[in-house]
GUNU-894353 format. One record per atom (N, C-alpha, C, CB): x, y, z. Coordinates in steps of 0.2 Angstrom, whole numbers, padded with zeros to 4 digits, always signed. Glycine has a CB too. Example, Ala and Ser with C-alpha at 12.3 -4.5 7.8 and 13.67 -1.06 7.14 Angstrom:
2
+0066-0028+0039;+0062-0022+0039;+0066-0016+0039;+0057-0022+0045;+0064-0011+0035;+0068-0005+0036;+0064+0000+0039;+0070-0003+0029;
//
This chain:
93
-0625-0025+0232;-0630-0029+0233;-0629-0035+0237;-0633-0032+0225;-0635-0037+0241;-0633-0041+0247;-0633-0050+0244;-0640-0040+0254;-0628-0054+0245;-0628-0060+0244;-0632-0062+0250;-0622-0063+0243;-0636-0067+0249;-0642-0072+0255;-0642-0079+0251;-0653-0068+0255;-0641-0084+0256;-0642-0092+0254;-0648-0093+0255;-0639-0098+0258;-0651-0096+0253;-0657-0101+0258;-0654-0106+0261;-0662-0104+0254;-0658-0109+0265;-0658-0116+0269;-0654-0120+0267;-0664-0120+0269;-0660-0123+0258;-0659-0126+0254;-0653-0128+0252;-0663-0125+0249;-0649-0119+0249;-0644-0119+0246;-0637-0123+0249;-0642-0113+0245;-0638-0117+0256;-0634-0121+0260;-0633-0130+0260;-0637-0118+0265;-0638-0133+0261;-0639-0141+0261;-0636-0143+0256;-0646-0144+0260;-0638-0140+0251;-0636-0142+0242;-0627-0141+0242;-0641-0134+0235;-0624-0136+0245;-0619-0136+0244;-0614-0142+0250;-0617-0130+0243;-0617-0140+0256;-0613-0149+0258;-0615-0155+0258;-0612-0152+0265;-0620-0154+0255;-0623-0164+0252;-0618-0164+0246;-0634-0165+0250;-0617-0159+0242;-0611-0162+0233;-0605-0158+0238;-0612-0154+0220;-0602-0156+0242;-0595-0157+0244;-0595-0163+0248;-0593-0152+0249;-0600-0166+0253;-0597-0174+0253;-0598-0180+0249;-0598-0176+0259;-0604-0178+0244;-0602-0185+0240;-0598-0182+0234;-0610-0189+0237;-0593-0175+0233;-0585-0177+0229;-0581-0180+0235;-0579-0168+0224;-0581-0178+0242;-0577-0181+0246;-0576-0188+0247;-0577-0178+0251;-0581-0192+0245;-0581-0200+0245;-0577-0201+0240;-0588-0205+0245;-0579-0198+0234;-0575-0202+0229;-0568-0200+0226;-0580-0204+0223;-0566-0191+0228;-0562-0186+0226;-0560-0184+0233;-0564-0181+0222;-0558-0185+0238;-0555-0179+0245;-0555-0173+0242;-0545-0180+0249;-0548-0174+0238;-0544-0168+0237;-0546-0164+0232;-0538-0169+0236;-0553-0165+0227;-0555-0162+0226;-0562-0160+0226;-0553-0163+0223;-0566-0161+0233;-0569-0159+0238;-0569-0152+0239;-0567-0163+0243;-0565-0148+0244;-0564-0143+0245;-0562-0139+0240;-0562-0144+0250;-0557-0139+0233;-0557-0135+0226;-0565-0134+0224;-0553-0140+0220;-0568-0140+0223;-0574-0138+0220;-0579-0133+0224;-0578-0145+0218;-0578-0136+0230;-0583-0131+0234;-0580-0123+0235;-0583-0135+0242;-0574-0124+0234;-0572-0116+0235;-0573-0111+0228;-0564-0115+0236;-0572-0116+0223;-0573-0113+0217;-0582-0112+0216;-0568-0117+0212;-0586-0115+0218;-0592-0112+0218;-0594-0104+0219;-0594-0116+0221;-0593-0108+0228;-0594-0101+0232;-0588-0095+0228;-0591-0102+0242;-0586-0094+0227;-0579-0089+0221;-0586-0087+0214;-0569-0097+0215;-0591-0092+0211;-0592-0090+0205;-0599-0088+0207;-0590-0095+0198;-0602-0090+0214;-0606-0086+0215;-0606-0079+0219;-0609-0088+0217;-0599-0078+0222;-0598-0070+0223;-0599-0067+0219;-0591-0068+0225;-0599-0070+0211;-0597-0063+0206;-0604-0061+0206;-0594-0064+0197;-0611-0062+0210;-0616-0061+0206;-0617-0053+0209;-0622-0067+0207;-0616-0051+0213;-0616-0045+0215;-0616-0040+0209;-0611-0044+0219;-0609-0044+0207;-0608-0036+0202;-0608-0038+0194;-0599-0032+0204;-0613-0044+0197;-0614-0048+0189;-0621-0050+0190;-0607-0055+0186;-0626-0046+0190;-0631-0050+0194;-0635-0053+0188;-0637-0045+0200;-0633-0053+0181;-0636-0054+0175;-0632-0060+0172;-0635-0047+0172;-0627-0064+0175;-0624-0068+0174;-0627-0075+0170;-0622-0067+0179;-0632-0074+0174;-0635-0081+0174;-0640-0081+0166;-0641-0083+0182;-0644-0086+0165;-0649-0086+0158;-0655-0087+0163;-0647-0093+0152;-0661-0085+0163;-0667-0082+0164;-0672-0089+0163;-0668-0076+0161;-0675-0092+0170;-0679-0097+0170;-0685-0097+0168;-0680-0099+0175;-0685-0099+0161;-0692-0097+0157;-0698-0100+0161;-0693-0099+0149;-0696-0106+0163;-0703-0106+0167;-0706-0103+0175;-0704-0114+0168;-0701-0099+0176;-0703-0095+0183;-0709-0090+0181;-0697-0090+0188;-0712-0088+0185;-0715-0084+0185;-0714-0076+0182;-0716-0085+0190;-0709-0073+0184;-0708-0070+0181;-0697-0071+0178;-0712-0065+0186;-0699-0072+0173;-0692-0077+0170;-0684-0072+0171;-0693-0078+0160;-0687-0066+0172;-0680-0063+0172;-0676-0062+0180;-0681-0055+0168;-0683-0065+0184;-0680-0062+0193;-0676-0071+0196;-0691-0058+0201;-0678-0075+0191;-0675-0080+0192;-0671-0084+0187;-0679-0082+0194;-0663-0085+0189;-0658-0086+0183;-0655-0094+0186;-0651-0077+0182;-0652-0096+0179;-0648-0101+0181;-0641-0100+0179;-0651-0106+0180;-0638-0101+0183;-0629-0099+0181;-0626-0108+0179;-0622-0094+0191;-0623-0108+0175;-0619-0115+0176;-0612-0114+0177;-0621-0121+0170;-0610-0118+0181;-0604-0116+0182;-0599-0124+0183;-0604-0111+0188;-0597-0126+0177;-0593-0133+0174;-0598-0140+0173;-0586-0136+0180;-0599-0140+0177;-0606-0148+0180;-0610-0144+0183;-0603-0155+0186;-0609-0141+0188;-0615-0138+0194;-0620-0134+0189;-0612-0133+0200;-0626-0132+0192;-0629-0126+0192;-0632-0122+0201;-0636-0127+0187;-0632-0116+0196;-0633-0112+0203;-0641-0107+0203;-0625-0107+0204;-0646-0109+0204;-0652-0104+0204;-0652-0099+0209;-0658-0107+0205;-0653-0094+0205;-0656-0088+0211;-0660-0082+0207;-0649-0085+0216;-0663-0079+0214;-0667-0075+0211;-0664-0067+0213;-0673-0077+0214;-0667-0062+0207;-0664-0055+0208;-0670-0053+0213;-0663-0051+0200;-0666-0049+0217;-0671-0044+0221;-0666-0037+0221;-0672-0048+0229;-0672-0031+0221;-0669-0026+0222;-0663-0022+0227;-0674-0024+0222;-0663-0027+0232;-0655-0027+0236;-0654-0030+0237;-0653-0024+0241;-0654-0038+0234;-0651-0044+0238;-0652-0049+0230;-0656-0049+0248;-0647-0053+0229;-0650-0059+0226;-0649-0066+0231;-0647-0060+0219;-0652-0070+0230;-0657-0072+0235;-0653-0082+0231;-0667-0068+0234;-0648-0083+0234;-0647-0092+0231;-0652-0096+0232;-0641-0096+0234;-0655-0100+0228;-0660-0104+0230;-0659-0110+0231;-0664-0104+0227;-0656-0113+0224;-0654-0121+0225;-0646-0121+0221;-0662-0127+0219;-0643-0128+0225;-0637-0128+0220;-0637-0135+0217;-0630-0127+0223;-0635-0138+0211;-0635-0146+0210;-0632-0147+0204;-0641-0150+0209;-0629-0155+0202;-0626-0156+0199;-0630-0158+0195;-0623-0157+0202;-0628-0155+0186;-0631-0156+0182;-0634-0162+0179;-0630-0154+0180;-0630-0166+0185;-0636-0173+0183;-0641-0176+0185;-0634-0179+0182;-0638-0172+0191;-0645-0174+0195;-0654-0170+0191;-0643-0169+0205;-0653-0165+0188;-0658-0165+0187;-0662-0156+0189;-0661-0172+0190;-0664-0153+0188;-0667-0145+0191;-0670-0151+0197;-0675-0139+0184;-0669-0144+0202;-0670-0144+0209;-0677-0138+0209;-0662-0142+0215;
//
């Protein structure tokens, strides 16, 4: 199954790698690596996540949390599809 970012995602993960890098450097680029690492597994874990009851259809769209972060995306028949990433204080994106 194909991994795909969006735009969004993309944004979402260097806008939280440079605001840990203002106030953490060195733990900047750990956090960032260890994301991207826990959203490789979705390939072969595409069920990973817990299912956004308020989507439209709740099971094609999951949220994984992974320590503080979360990670939305959606299942598609050959790709899941990242949508947003954020930190859980910030709030659902």
């Amino acid at each position: 199954m194909k991994l795909v970012y969006t735009d969004e995602a993309i944004e979402d993960l260097k806008r939280l790698r440079e605001f840990i890098a203002v106030h953490h450097p060195s733990a900047a680029a750990r956090t960032a690596t260890e994301l991207v690492s826990k959203i490789e597994l979705l390939p072969d874990f595409p069920k990973l996540g817990t299912p956004v009851e308020m989507a439209p259809v709740p099971d094609s769209v999951r949220d994984m949390v992974f320590g503080k972060y979360v990670v939305r995306y959606s299942l598609h028949t050959s790709a899941i599809i990242i949508l947003r990433v954020w930190h859980g204080l910030e709030g659902e994106r």
